[in-house]
C-alpha positions as CSV (number, residue, x, y, z in Angstrom):
1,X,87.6,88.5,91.1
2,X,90.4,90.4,89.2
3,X,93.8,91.7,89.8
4,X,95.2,92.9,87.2
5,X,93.0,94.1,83.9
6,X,94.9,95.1,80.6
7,X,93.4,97.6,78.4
8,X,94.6,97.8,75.0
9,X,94.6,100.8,73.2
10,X,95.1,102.7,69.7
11,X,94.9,106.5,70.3
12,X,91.4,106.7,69.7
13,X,88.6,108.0,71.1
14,X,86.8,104.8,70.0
15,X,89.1,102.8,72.0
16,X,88.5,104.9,75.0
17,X,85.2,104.0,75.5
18,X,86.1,101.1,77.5
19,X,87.9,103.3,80.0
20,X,84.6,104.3,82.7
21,X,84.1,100.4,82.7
22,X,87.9,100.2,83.8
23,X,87.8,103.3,86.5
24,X,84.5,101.9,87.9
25,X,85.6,98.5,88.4
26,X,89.4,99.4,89.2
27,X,87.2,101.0,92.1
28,X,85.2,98.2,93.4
29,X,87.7,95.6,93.2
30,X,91.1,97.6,94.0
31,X,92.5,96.0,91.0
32,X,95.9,96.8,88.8
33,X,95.3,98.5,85.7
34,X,97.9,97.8,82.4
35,X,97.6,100.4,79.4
36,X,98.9,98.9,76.6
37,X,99.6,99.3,72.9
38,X,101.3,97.1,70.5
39,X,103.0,98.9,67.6
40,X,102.6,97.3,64.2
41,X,105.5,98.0,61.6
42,X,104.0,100.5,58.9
43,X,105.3,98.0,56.3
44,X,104.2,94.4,57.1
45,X,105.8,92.4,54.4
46,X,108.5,93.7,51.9
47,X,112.2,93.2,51.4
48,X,114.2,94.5,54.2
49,X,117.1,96.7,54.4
50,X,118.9,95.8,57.7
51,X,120.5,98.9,58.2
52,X,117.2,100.9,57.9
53,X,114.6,98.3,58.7
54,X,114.7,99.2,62.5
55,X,113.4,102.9,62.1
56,X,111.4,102.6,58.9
57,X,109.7,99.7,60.5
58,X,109.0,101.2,64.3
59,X,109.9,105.2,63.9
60,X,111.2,106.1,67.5
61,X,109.0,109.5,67.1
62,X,106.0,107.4,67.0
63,X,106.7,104.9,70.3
64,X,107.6,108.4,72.1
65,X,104.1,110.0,71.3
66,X,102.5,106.8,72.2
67,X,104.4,106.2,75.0
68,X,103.1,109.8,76.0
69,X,99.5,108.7,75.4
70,X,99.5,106.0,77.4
71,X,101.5,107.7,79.9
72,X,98.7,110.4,80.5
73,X,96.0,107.7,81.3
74,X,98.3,106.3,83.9
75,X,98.6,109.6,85.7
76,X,95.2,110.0,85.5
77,X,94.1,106.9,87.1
78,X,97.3,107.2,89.9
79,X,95.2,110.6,90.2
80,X,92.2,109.0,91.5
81,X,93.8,106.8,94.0
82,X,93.9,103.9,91.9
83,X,96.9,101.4,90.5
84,X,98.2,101.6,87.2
85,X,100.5,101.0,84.7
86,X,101.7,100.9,80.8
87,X,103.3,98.5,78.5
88,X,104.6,99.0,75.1
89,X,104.8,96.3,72.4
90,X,105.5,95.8,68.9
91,X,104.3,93.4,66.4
92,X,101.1,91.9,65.2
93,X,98.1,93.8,67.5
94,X,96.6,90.0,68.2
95,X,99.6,88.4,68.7
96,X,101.3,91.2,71.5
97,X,97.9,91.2,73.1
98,X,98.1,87.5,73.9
99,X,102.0,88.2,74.6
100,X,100.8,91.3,77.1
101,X,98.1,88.8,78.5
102,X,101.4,86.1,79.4
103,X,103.9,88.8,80.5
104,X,101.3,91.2,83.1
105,X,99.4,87.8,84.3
106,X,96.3,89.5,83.7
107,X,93.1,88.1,84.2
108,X,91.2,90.2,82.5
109,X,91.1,91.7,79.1
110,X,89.4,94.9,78.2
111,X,88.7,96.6,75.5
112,X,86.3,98.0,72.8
113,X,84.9,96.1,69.5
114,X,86.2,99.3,67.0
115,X,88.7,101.5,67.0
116,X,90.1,104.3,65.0
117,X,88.1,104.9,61.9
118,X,88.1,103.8,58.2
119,X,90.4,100.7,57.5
120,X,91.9,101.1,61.0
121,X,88.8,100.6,62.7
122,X,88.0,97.0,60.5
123,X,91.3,96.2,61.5
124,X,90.3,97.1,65.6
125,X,87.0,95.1,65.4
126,X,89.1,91.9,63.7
127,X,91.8,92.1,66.6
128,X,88.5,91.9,69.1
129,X,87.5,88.6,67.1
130,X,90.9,87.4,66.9
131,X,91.2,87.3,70.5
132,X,87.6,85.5,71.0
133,X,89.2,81.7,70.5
134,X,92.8,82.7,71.8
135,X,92.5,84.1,74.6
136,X,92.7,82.3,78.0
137,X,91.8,85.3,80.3
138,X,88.2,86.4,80.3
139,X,87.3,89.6,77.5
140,X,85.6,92.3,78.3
141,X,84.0,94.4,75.0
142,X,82.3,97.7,74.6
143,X,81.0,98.8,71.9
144,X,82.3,102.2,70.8
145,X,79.1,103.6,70.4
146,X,78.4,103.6,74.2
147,X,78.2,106.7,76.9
148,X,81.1,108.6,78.4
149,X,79.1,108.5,81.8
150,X,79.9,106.0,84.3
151,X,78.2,102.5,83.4
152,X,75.6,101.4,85.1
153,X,74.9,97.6,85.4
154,X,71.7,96.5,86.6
155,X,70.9,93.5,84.6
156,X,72.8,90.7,83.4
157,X,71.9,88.5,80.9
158,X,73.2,84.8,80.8
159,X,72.5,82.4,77.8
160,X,73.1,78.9,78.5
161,X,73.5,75.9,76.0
162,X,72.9,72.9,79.0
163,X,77.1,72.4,78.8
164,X,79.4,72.3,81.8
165,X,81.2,74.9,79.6
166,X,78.4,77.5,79.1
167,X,78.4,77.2,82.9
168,X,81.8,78.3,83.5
169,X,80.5,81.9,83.3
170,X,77.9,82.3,86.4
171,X,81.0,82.3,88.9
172,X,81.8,85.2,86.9
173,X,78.1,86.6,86.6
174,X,77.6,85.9,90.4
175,X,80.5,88.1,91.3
176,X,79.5,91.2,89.2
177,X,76.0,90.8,90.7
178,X,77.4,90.6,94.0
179,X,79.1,93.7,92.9
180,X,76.9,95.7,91.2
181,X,74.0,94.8,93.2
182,X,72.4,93.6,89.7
183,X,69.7,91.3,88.5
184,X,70.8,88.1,87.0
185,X,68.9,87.0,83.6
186,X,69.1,83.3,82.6
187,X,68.1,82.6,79.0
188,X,68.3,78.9,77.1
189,X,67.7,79.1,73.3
190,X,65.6,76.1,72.1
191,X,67.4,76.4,68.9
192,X,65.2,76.3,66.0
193,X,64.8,78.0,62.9
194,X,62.4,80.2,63.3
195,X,61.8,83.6,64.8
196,X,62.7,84.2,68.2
197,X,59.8,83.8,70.6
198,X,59.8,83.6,74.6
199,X,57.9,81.1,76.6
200,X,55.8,82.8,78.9
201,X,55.2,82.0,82.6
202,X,58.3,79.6,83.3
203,X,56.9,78.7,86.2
204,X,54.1,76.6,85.1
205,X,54.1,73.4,83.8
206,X,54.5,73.0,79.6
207,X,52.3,70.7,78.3
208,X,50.9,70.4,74.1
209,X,47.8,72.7,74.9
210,X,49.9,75.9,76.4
211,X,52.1,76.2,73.4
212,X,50.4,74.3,70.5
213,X,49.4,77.5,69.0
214,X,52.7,78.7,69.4
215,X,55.1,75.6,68.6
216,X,54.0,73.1,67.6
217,X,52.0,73.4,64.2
218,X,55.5,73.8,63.4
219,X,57.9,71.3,65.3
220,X,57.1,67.6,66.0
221,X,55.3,67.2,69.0
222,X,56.7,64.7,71.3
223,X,60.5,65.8,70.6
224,X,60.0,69.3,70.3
225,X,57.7,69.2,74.1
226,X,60.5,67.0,75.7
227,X,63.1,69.1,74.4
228,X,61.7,72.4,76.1
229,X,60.5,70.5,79.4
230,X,64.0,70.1,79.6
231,X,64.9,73.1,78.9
232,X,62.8,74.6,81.6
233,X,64.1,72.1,84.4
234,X,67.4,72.9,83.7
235,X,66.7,76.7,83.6
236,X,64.5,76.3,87.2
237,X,67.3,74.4,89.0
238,X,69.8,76.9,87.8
239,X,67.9,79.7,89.4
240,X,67.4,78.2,92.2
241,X,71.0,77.8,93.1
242,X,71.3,81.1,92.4
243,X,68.4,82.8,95.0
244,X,70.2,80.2,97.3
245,X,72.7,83.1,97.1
246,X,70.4,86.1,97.6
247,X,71.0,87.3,94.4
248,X,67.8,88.4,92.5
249,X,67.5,86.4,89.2
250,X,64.7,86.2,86.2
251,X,64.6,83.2,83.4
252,X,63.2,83.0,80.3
253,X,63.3,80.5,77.6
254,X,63.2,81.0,74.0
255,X,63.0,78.9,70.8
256,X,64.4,80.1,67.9
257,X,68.2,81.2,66.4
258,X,70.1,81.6,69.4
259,X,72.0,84.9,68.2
260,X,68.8,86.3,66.8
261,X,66.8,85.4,70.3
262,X,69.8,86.6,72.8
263,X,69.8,89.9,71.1
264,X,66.3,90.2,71.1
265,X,65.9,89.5,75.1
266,X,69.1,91.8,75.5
267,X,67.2,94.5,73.7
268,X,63.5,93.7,75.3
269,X,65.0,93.9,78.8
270,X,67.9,96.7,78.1
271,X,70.2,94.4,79.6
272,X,73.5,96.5,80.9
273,X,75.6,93.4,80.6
274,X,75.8,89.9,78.7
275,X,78.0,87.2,79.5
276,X,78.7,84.2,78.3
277,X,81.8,81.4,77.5
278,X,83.5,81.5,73.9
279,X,81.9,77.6,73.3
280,X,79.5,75.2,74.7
281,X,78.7,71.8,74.2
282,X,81.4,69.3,72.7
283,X,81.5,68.1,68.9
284,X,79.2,70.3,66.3
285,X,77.6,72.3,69.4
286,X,80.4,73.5,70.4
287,X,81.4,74.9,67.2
288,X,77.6,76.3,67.0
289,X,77.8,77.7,70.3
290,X,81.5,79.4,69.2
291,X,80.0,80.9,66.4
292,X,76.9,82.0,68.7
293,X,79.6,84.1,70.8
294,X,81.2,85.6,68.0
295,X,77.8,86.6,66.3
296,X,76.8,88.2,69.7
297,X,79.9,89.8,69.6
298,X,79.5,91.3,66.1
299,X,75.5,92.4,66.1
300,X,75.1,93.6,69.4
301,X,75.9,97.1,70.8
302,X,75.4,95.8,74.2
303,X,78.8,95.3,76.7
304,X,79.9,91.4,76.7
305,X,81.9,89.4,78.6
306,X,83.1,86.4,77.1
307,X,85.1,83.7,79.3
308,X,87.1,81.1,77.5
309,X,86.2,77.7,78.5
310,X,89.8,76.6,79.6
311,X,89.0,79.1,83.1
């Protein structure tokens, strides 16, 4: 699935998190490992002196003890039998990781939400956002807050919209559950305003007497019971492609906000994994659905693996 995974990194142990993801799955899939770090200029805008501007700007002391750094995770992995590498950048942190991305032809970004603390580590989690919309490689994020110990992943949660482009992720899914030997959760959002709330027994048919109590004093009843009959079909035939692949796979479907009712489910099930694409459906839902990926991204503590549409 990948070849070549970049790992950007600031010298923190926050950003190290992400590093038993990378060992684990620089084992299963023999893949190429790039450490990287871009160096952004102490001073970011000022008046320059050109004879100065070079070492104020990117001391050499500094790219030698990162260089260092980054030099010591290399060993490390070459240590353990596996392939690896560094790269060095300067400039904006969003900016250089998109230029690593072009210049190592990696197909996979990863990386955790935070880094170093105080302002440094608001700056960290805004790179992570920044690369949500412009990156064309998939993203892998960790939150900083998880274990040292080797990741396990047993489930993995996907949410769907109904979009070709929410569907660009299950190749991705598939793989890791080939991988991992993992469960595969399928979860479509009915999106309403309300709190989130699961559907029981997906299996059986939806009709106004087995969710009246639940739905529909609240929604209109002929639009709201086609929409989630819908729902269900869609979510049915999906699974079903997917046992037709011996993989073991669960659905559930949820009305409510979709960011509120993926986190729930993620939390309910202690999912190990979520993935989903950076936008769905065309028009306004696909801005919703955007914003969907980047509130998952910012509210959960849970790993997630975001593949941008264009894949």
């Amino acid at each position: 699935m990948y070849s070549t995974i970049l790992v950007p990194l600031d010298g923190s142990e926050r950003a190290e998190t992400i590093i038993p993801y990378i060992k684990q799955l620089a084992r299963k899939e023999n893949v190429h490992v790039v450490f990287t770090q871009v160096i952004e200029p102490k001073i970011r805008s000022a008046i320059l002196n050109l004879k100065k501007d070079r070492e104020v700007a990117y001391p050499l002391q500094k790219i030698d003890q990162i260089q260092h750094y980054l030099m010591g995770w290399k060993h490390q992995f070459q240590e353990q039998g596996l392939s690896a590498d560094i790269l060095l950048l300067r400039g904006v942190a969003v900016e250089g990781i998109l230029q690593a991305v072009e210049f190592t032809n990696a197909d996979l970004v990863a990386m955790t939400s935070q880094g170093t603390t105080g302002l440094a580590r608001t700056l960290y989690g805004s790179v992570t956002s920044g690369l949500l919309n412009k990156i064309h490689c998939p993203l892998l994020v960790v939150q900083s807050q998880q274990s040292e110990k080797s990741p396990e992943i047993n489930q993995i949660l996907i949410p769907l919209d109904g979009s070709v482009r929410a569907e660009k992720v299950i190749d991705y899914a598939e793989i890791i559950a080939q991988l991992y030997d993992a469960k595969i959760i399928l979860l479509r959002v009915v999106r309403r305003g309300y709190q989130a709330t699961t559907i029981q027994d997906l299996d059986s048919e939806i009709n106004e007497e087995f969710v009246a109590k639940d739905i529909f004093n609240r929604l209109e009843q002929n639009q709201a019971l086609e929409q989630i009959k819908k729902a269900q079909e869609y979510l049915l035939n999906i699974r079903s492609q997917l046992q037709a692949q011996n993989l073991t796979v669960d659905a559930h479907l949820m009305y409510g906000r979709p960011i509120e009712s993926i986190i729930t489910l993620a939390n309910d099930l202690n999912i190990d994994l979520i993935t989903m694409t950076n936008k769905g459906r065309t028009g306004l839902s696909k801005v919703l659905y955007g914003s969907v990926a980047s509130g998952v991204l910012n509210s959960s503590y849970r790993p997630l693996l975001i593949v941008p549409t264009q894949q």
